[in-house]
LUMSEKE-878417 format. One record per residue (C-alpha): residue number from 1; y negated, x, z; residue in one letter. Coordinates in steps of 0.001 Angstrom, whole numbers, plus 500000, padded with zeros to 6 digits. Example, Ala and Ser with C-alpha at 12.3 -4.5 7.8 and 13.67 -1.06 7.14 Angstrom:
1/504500/512300/507800/a;
2/501060/513670/507140/s;
end
This chain:
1/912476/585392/448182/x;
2/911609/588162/445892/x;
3/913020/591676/444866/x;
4/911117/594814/444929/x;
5/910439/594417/441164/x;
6/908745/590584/441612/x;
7/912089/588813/440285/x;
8/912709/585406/441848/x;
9/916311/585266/442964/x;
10/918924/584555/445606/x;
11/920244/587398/447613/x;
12/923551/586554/446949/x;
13/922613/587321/443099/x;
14/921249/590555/443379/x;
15/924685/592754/444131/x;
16/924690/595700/445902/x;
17/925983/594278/449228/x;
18/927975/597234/450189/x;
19/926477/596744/453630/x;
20/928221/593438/454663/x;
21/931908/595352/454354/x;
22/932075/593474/451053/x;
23/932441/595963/448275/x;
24/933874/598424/450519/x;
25/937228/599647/451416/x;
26/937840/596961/453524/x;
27/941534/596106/452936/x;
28/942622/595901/456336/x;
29/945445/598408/455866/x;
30/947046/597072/453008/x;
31/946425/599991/451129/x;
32/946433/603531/452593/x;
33/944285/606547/451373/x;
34/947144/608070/449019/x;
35/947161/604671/447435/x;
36/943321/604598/446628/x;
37/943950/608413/445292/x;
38/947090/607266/442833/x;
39/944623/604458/441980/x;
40/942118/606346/440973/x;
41/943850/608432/438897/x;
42/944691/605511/436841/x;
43/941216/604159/436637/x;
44/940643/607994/435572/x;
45/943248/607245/432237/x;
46/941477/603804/431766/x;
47/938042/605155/431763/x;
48/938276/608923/431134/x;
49/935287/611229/431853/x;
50/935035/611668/428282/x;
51/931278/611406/426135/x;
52/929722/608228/425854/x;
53/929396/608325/429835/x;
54/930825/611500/431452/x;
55/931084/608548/434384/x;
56/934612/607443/434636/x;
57/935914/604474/437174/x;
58/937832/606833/439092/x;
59/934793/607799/441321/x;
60/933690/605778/444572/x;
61/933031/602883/445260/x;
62/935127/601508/442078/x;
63/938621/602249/443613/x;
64/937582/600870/446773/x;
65/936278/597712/444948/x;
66/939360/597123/442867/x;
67/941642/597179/445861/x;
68/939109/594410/447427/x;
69/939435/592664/444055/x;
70/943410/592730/444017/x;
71/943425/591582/447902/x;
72/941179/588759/446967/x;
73/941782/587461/443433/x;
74/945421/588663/443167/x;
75/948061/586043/444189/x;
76/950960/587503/446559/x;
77/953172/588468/443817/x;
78/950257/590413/441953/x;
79/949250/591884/445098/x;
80/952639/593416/445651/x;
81/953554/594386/442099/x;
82/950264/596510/441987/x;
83/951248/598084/445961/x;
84/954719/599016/445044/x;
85/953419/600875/441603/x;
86/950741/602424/443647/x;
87/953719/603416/446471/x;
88/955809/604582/443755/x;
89/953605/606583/441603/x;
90/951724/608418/445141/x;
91/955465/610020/445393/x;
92/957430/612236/442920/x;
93/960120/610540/443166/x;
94/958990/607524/441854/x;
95/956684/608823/439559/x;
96/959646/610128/437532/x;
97/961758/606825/437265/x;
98/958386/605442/436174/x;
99/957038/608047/433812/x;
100/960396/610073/432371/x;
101/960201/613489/431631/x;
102/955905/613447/431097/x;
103/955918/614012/435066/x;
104/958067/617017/434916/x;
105/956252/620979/434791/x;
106/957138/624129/434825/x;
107/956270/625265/437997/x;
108/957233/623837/441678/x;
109/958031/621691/442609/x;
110/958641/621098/438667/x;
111/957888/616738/439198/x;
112/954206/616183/440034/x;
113/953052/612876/441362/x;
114/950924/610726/438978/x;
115/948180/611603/440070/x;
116/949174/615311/439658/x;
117/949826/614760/435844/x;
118/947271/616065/433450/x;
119/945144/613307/431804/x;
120/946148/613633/428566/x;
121/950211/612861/430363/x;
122/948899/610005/432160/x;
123/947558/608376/429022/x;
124/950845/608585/427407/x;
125/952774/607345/430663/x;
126/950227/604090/430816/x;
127/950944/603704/427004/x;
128/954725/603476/427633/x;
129/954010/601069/430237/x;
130/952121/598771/427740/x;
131/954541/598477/424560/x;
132/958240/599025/426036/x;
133/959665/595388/427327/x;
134/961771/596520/429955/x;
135/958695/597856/431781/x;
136/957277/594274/431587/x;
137/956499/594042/435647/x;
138/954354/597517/435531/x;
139/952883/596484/432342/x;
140/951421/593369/434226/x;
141/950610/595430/437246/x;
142/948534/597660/435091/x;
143/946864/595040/433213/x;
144/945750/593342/436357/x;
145/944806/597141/437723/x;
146/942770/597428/434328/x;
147/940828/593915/434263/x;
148/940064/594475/437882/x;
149/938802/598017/437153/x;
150/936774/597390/434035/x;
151/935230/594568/435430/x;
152/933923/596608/438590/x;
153/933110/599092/436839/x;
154/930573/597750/434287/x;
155/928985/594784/436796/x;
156/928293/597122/439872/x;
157/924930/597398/440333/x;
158/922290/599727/442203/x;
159/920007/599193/444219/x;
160/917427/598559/441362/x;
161/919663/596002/439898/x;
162/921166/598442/437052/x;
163/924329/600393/436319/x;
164/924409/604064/434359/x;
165/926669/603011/432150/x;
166/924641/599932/430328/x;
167/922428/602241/428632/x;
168/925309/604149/426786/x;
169/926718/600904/425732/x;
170/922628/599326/424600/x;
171/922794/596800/427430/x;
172/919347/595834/429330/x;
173/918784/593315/431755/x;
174/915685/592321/432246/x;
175/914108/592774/435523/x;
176/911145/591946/435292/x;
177/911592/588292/434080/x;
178/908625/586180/433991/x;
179/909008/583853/436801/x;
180/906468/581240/438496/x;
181/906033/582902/441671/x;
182/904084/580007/443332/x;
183/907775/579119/444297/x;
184/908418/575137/444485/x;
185/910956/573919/447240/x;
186/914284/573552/446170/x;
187/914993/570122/444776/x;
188/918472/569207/447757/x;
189/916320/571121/450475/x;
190/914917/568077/452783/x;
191/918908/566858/452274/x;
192/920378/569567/452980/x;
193/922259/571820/455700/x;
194/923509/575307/454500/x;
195/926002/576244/457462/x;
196/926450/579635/456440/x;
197/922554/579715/458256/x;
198/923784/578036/461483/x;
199/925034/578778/464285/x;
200/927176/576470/467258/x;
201/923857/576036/468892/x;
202/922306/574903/465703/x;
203/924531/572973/463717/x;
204/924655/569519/465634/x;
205/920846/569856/465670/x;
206/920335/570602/462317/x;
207/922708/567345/460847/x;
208/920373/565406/463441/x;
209/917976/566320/461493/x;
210/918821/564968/458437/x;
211/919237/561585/459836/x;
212/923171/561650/459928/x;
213/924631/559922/463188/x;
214/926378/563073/464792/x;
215/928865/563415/468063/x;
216/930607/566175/469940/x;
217/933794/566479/471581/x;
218/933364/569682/473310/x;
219/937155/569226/474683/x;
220/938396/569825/471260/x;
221/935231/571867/470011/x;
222/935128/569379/467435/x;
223/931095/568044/465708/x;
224/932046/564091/464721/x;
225/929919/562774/461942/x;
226/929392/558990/460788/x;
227/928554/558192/457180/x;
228/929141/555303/454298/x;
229/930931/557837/452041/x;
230/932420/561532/452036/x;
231/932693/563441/448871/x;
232/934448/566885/448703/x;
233/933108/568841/445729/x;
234/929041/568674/443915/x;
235/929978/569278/440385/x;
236/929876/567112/436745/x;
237/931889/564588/439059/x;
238/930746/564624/442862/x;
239/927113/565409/441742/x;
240/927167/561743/439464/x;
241/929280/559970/442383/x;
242/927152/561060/445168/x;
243/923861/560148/443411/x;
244/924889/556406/442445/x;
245/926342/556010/445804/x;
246/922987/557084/447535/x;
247/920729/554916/445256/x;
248/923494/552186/446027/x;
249/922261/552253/449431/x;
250/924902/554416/451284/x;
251/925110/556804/453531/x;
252/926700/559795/451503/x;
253/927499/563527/452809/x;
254/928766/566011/450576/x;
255/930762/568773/450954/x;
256/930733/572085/449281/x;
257/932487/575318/449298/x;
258/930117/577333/447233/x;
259/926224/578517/448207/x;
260/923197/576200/446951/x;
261/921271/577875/443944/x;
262/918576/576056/442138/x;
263/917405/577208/439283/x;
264/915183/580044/439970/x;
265/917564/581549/441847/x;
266/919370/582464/438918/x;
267/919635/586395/438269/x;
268/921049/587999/434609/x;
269/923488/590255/436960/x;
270/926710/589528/435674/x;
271/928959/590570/438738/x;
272/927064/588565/441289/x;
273/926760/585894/439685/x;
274/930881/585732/438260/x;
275/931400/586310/442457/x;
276/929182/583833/443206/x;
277/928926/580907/440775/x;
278/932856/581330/439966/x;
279/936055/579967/441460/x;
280/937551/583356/442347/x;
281/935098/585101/440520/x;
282/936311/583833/437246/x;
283/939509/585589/437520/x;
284/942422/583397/438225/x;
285/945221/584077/436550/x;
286/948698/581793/435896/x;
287/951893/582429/437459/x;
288/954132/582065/434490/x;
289/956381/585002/433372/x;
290/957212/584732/429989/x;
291/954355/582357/428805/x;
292/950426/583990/427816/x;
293/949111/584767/431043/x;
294/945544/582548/431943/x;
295/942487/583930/433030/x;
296/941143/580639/433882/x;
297/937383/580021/435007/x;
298/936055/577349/437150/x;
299/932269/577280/437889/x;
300/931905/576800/441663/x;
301/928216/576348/441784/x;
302/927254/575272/445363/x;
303/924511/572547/446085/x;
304/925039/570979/449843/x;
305/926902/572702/452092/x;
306/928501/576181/452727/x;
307/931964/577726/452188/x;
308/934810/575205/453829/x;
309/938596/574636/453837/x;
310/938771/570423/453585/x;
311/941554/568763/454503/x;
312/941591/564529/454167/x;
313/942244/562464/457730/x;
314/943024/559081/457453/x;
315/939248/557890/457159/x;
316/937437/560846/456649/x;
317/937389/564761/455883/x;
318/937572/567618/458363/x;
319/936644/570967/457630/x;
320/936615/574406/459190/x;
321/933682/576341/458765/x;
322/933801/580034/457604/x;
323/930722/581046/458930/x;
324/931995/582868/462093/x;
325/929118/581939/464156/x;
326/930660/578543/464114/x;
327/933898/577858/465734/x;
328/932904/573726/465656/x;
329/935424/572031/463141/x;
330/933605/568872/461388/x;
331/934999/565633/461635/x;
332/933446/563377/459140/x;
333/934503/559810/459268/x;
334/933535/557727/456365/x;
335/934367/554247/454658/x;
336/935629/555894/451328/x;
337/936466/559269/450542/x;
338/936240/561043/447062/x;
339/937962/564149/446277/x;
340/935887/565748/443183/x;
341/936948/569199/443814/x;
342/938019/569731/440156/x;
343/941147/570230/438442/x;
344/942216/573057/440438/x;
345/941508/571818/444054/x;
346/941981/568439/443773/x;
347/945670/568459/443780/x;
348/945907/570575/446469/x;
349/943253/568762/448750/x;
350/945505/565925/448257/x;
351/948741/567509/448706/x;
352/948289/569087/452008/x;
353/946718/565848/453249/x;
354/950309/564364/452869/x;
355/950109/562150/449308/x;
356/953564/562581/447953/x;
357/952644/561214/444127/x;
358/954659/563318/441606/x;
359/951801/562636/439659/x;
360/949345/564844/441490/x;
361/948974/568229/440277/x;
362/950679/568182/437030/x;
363/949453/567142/433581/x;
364/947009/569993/434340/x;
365/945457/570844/430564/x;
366/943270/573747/430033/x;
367/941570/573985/426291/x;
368/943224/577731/425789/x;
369/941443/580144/423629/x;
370/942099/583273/421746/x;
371/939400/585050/420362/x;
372/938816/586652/417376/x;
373/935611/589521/417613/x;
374/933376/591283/414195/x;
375/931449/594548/414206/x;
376/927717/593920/412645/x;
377/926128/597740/413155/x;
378/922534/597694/412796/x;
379/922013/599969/409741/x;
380/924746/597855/407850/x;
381/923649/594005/408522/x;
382/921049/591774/408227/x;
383/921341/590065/411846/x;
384/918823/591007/414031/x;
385/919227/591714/418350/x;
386/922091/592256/420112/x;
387/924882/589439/421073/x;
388/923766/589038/424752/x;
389/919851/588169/423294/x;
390/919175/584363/422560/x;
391/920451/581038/423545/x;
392/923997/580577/424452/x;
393/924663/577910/422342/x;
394/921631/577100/419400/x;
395/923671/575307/416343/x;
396/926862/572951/416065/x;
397/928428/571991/412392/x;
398/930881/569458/412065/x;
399/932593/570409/409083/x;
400/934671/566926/408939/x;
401/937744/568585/408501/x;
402/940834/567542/410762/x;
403/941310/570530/412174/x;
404/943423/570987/415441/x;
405/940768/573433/416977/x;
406/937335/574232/417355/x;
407/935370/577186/416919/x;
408/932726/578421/419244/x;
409/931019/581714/420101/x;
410/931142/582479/423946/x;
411/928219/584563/425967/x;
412/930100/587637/427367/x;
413/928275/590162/429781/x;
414/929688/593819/429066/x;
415/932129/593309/432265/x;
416/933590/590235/430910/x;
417/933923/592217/427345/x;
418/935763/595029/428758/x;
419/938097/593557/430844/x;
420/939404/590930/427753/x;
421/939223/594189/425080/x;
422/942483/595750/424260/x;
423/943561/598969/425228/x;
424/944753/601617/423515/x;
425/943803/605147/424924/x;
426/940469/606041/426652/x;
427/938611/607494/423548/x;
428/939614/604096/421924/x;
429/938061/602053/424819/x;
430/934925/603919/425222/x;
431/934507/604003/421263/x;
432/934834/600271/421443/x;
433/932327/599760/424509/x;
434/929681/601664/422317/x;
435/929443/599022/419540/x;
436/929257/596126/422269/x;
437/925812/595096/422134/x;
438/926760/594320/417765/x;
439/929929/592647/418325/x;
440/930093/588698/418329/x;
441/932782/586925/419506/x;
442/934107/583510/418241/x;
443/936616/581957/419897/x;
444/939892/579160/418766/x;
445/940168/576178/421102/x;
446/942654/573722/420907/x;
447/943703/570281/422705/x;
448/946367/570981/424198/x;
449/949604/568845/424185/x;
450/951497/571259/426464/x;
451/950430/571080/430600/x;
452/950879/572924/433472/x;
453/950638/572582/437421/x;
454/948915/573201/439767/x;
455/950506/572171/443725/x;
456/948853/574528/446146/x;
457/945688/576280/445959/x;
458/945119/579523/443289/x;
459/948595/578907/442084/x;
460/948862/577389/438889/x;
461/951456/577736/436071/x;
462/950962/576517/432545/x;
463/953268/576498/429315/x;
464/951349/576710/426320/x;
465/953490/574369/423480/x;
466/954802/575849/420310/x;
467/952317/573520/418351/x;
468/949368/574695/420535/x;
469/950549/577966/419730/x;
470/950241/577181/415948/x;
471/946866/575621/415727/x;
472/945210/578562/418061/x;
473/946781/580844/415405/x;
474/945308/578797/412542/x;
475/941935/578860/414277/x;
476/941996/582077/415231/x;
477/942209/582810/411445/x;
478/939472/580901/410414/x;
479/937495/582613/413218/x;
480/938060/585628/411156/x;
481/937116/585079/407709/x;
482/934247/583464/409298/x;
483/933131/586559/410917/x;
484/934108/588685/407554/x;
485/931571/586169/405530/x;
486/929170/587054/408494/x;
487/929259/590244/407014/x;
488/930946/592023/409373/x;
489/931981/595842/409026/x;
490/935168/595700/411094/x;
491/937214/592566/412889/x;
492/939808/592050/415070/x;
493/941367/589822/417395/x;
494/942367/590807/421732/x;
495/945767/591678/420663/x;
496/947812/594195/423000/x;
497/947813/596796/420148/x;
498/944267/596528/419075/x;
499/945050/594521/415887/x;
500/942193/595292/413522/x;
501/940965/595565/410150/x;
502/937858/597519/408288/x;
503/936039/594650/405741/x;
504/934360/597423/403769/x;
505/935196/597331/400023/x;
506/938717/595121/400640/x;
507/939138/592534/398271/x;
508/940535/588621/398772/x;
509/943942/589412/398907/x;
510/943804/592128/401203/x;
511/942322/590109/403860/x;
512/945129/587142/403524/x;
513/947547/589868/403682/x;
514/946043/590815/406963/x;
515/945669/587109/408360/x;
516/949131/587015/407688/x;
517/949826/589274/411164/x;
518/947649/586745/413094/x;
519/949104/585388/415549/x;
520/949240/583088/419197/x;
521/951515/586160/421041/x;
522/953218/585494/424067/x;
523/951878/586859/427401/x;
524/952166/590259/428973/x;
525/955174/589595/431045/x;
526/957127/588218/427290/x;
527/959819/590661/425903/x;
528/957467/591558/423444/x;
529/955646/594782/422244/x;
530/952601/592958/421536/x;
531/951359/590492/423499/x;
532/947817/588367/424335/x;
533/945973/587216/427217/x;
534/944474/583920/426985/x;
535/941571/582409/428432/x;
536/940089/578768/429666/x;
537/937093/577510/431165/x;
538/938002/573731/431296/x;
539/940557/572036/433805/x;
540/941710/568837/433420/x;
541/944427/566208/433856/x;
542/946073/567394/437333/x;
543/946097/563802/439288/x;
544/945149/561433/436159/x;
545/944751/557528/436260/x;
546/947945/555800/435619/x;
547/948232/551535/434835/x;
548/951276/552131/437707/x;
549/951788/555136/440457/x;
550/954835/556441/438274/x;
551/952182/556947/435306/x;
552/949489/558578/437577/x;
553/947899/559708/440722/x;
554/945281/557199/440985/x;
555/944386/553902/439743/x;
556/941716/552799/437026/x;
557/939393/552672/439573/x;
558/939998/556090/440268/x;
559/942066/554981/444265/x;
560/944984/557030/445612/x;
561/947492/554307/445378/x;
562/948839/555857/448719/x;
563/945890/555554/450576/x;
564/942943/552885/450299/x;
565/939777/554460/450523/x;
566/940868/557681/449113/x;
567/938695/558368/445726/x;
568/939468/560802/443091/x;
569/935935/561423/440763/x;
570/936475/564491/438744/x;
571/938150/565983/435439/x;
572/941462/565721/437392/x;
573/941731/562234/436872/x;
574/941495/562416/432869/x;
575/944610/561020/430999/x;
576/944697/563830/428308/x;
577/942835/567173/427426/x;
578/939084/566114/425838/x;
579/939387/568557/422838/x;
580/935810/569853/423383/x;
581/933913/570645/427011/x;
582/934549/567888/429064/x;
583/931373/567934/431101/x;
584/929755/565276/429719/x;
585/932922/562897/429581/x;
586/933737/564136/433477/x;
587/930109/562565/434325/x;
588/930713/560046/432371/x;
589/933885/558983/434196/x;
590/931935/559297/437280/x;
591/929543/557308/436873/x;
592/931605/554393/436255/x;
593/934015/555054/438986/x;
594/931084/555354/441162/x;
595/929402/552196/440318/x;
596/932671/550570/440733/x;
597/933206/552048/444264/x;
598/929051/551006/445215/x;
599/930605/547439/444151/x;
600/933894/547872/446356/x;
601/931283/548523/449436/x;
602/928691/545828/448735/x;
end
């Protein structure tokens, strides 16, 4: 299918789906008109109608989307924090115990509402919020408000694919991309059925179809389907496992949650694609509330089926369908099941489906990052393009030291750079957003030693250990005197209080001096006045092997050691974190679990 402007790409990664209720106030009541109107006002401090773009995120449809954000990327607690500030704020009342004397005026009825407050008085009240520790639960409420915000505000796209505000900050996306448009079929196509297209009148036909030995029970509304082997999940692990169990001669049906792309339906839209490719849209945060808060990423790339919730039954899987046009459940019986859901949904699948192992769902280890950013302005460097032109990843050098961390340079779209940059003040912000397109990242990853858990689906907590702490710090360093021998004008790191330094004309000593305030912070909800938000974009460890079932979830052949049959073939099942992206190892692993399991059913 193509666009208007001849680009090959899903749907689904083109935006603009305002249509489908999706992007539009559609919060079901959770949050009434005078919170939208207090909520905007704060967007309106964030993102101030001030030059660079007169646009600020206060306007429609950015509010709207933000609340639609909270209600579906916010856990409960989030979700409430950010409704009672919103209650409390829409009243007078409560705008004064949360904003002191900046609410109060000289004219009736002498205590204005937030949203009543002059701009200038609303930045000052947000400020407060951000630096004094006993406001530590609004402080997280607003830095959830501003990711969410940010975010929206510089992925939304038009109808022609493009947003006002990416021409201020030198940001293009190419629309016209040179794609073969004699479009080849999909390479899972013949294999595959994408129930978000069916229907109850279609389904059982379509999985007849495909050569799978299908049944209904229309007493319990329930589609029964026969196969060799069930795997949940179509990723590094369940991709490997189901194609050595297939050439093995089985029967194998996979499930997944996510939509099927191939590869030309790829689009460079950065807030589609985060929704779609994303587990919860790359935004899922940790629970913990003194430790550095998560936003942890977990590609959810789809490549069988459509959106499910999975659930394990004694020999099989059954899932419910979210496609409404479906009310069948699927009841897939199989020889051997393998849970390769990932890290994240693994321990959860296996939870709810009554496996009691301590085992499963802690150990979880997540590489975390800080990152350290330099300013390269064009008429003061002798790099060429902008950061988001290029390959992702061109060069590696092992320096052979025995360093505790790596260094790498991530690809961040212009939402994913706003919502991570600090905050100080608007002017600040919107300075900062201008030099985008000549700021490179580079980023401190360590192996962790510390773990977290992760029991029931979205909720995971994570303590980040004092010597983690130390060697992000001592990478994130080294990130920066690599960046000032780049050449760069001006560096920094995503500190709370916009920790920076200008590299013109400052000698050797001046820039230890400055390393010397470097630092792994706590997290926004610490007793601290400065404080970090960390990132990850690898899970692993949450139901590893174990020689016994007190030293893991699953055997070495990767078997629940509750229930025979059960199969576990993703990063989950690692011992320890990997140190560097586990992809490779996590296929790895699979592959030899899998030809172990093709042996098993021989």
């Amino acid at each position: 299918m193509y666009d208007e402007n001849g680009r090959d790409c899903h749907p689904l990664l083109r935006g603009k789906r305002d249509s489908d209720g999706d992007n539009n106030n559609n919060n079901n009541g959770c949050f009434s008109s005078s919170d939208i109107e207090t909520l905007s006002s704060i967007c309106e401090v964030i993102l101030p109608p001030i030059p660079f773009n007169s646009n600020s995120n206060s306007q429609y449809p950015v509010p709207n989307k933000i609340v639609d954000l909270v209600l579906k990327r916010g856990f409960l607690e989030a979700v409430l924090v950010v409704k009672l500030v919103l209650i409390l704020l829409s009243t007078r009342l409560g705008t004064l115990f949360l904003s002191g004397s900046l609410c109060l005026s000289g004219k009736w009825p002498f205590v204005n509402s937030f949203s009543a407050i002059p701009l200038h008085k609303r930045e000052k009240v947000v400020q407060k919020w951000l630096k004094h520790s006993f406001m530590t639960p609004i402080r997280l409420g607003f830095v959830f408000i501003k990711t969410l915000c940010l975010l929206a505000f510089f992925t939304q796209v038009g109808e022609e694919g493009d947003n006002p505000a990416w021409e201020a900050i030198d940001y293009h996306v190419d629309m016209n991309e040179d794609h073969i448009l004699d479009r080849k079929e999909r390479p899972l196509q013949k294999s595959m059925v994408e129930v978000m297209n069916e229907s109850d009148q279609t389904l059982v036909q379509s999985l007849l179809q495909k050569g799978l030995d299908v049944k209904e029970n229309l007493k319990e509304n329930i589609c029964k389907i026969k196969c060799d082997v069930v795997i949940v999940g179509s990723g590094c692990g369940g991709g490997v496992a189901a194609a050595i169990l297939a050439k093995s001669g089985q029967k194998v049906v996979v499930l997944e949650k996510g939509n099927y792309f191939s590869q030309t339906d790829y689009s460079q839209l950065e807030g589609p694609s985060l929704d779609q490719l994303y587990e919860s849209g790359g935004i899922l945060p940790t629970l913990d509330a003194k430790d550095p808060q998560l936003e942890v990423a977990q590609r959810s790339i789809g490549q069988l089926a459509s959106r499910h919730h999975p659930r394990c039954y004694e020999n099989g899987v059954i899932a419910q369908v979210l496609n409404r046009k479906i009310s069948k459940k699927l009841h897939i019986e199989a020889k051997v099941t393998i849970s390769a859901c990932g890290s994240l949904l693994t321990p959860p699948l296996m939870i709810s489906s009554g496996l009691r192992n301590p085992n499963i769902g802690r150990n979880l280890h997540l590489h975390p990052v800080l990152m350290a950013w330099g300013y390269f302005p064009e008429n003061d460097s002798d790099l060429n393009g902008k950061n988001y032109e290029g390959g992702i990843l061109t060069s590696v050098h092992k320096s052979g030291s025995d360093s505790d961390y790596i260094l790498e340079v991530p690809a961040l779209g212009p939402g994913a750079f706003a919502a991570l940059c600090p905050w100080e003040n608007g002017q600040d912000f919107k300075e900062r957003m201008l030099k985008y397109s000549r700021t490179a990242h580079v980023f401190s990853l360590v192996k962790d030693s510390g773990s977290g858990e992760v029991k029931t689906e979205g909720r995971i907590s994570y303590r980040i250990s004092e010597l983690d702490k130390e060697n992000l710090k001592k990478g994130l360093r080294e990130a920066l005197r690599i960046l000032i021998a780049a050449g760069a004008v001006e560096v920094g790191t995503h500190r709370s209080d916009g920790q920076r330094m200008e590299c013109k004309g400052i000698n050797g000593k001046e820039i230890e001096e400055f390393l010397e305030t470097v630092h792994a912070a706590d997290g926004p909800m610490s007793m601290v006045k400065d404080w970090n938000i960390y990132c990850s974009a690898h899970q692993m460890g949450s139901c590893r092997m174990g020689k016994n079932e007190k030293e893991g979830g699953v055997d070495e052949n990767g078997e629940s050691w509750e229930a025979e049959g059960l199969y576990v073939c993703d990063a989950s099942i690692l011992p320890t974190a990997v140190g560097v992206n586990p992809m490779i190892t996590i296929q790895s692993t699979a592959y030899c679990l899998s030809e172990r399991i093709a042996d098993i059913l021989r």
